[in-house]
C-alpha positions as MATLAB code, in Angstrom:
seq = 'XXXXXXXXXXXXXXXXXXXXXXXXXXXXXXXXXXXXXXXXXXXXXXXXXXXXXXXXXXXXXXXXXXXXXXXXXXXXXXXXXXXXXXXXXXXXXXXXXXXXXXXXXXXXXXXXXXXXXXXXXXXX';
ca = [
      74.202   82.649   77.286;
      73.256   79.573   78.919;
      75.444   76.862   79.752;
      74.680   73.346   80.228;
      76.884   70.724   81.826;
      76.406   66.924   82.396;
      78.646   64.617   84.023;
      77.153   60.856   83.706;
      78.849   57.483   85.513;
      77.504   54.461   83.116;
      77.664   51.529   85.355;
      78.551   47.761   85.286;
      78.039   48.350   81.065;
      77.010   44.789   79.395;
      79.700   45.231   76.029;
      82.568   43.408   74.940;
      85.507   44.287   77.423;
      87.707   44.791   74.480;
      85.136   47.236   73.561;
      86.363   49.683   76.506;
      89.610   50.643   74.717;
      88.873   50.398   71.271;
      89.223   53.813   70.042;
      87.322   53.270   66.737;
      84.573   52.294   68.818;
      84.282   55.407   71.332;
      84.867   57.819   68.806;
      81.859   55.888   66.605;
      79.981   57.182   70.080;
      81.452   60.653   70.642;
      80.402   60.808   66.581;
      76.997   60.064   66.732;
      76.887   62.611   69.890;
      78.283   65.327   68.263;
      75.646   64.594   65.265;
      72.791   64.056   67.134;
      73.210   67.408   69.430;
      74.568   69.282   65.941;
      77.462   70.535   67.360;
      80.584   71.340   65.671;
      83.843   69.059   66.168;
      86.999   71.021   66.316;
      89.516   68.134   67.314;
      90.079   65.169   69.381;
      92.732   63.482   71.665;
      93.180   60.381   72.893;
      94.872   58.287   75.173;
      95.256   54.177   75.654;
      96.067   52.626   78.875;
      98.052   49.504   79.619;
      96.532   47.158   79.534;
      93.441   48.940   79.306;
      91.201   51.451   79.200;
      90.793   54.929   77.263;
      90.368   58.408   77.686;
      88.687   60.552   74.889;
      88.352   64.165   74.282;
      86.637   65.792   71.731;
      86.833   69.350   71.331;
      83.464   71.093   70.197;
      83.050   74.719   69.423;
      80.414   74.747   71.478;
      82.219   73.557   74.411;
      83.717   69.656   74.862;
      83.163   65.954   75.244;
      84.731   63.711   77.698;
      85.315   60.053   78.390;
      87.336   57.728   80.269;
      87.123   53.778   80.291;
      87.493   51.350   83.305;
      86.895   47.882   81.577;
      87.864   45.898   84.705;
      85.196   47.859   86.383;
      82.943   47.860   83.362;
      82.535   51.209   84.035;
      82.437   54.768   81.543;
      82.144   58.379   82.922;
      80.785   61.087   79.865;
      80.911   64.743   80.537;
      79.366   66.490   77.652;
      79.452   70.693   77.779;
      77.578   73.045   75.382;
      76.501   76.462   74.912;
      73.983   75.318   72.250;
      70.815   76.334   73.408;
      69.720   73.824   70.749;
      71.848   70.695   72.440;
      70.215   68.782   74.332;
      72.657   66.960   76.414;
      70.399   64.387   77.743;
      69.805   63.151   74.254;
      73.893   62.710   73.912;
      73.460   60.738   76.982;
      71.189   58.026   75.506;
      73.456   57.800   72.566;
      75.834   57.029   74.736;
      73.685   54.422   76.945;
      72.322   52.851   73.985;
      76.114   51.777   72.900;
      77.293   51.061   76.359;
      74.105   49.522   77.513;
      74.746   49.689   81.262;
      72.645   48.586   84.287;
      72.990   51.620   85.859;
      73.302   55.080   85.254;
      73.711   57.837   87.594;
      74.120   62.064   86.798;
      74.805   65.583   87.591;
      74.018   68.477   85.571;
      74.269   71.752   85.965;
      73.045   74.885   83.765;
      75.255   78.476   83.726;
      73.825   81.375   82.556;
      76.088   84.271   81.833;
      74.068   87.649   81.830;
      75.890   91.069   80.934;
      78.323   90.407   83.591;
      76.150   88.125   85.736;
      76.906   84.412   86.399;
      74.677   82.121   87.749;
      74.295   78.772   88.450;
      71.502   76.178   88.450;
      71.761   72.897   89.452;
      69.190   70.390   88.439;
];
């Protein structure tokens, strides 16, 4: 079983600021992620800040999707995990830069393989 894991900082994103904690509006995102990588959703929690900002998990069965909103940073960090050899994370990530449309973007990802007993790791 392989495992792939990628943690992604969107930076100084050009959207609405309101935008950032709208919760109808991430989970439009973390929607068309799950879609496009055909995972399955299991459940999802979420959590507003005052004033601002927003935290979003969406459980997969598969593994999980994470995000958390600075919007007086303009900034959004995505962590999206799967064990779906057919899930190609990178894709969720331009799902997730084409809604957030930020100037930068920077990432880590890592791959897990689990063997009979065996774990390795493999960082890209």
């Amino acid at each position: 079983m392989k495992i792939k894991h990628l943690s992604a900082k969107l930076e100084n994103c050009r959207i609405e600021r309101a935008l950032f904690s709208d919760e109808t509006f991430i989970k439009r995102v973390l929607d068309e992620i799950v879609d496009k990588l055909k995972m399955t959703f299991i459940d999802k929690l979420s959590f507003r800040f005052n004033p601002h900002g927003l935290s979003m998990l969406y459980l997969i069965a598969e593994s999980h999707i994470a995000i958390h909103t600075w919007p007086e940073h303009k900034l959004v960090d995505i962590e999206i995990v799967t064990c779906k050899q057919e899930s190609d994370v990178m894709e969720g990530l331009k799902v997730a830069t084409t809604h957030f449309n930020p100037e930068k973007v920077e990432t880590n990802y890592w791959e897990y393989t689990y063997e009979e007993n065996n774990f390795y790791e493999t960082s890209l």
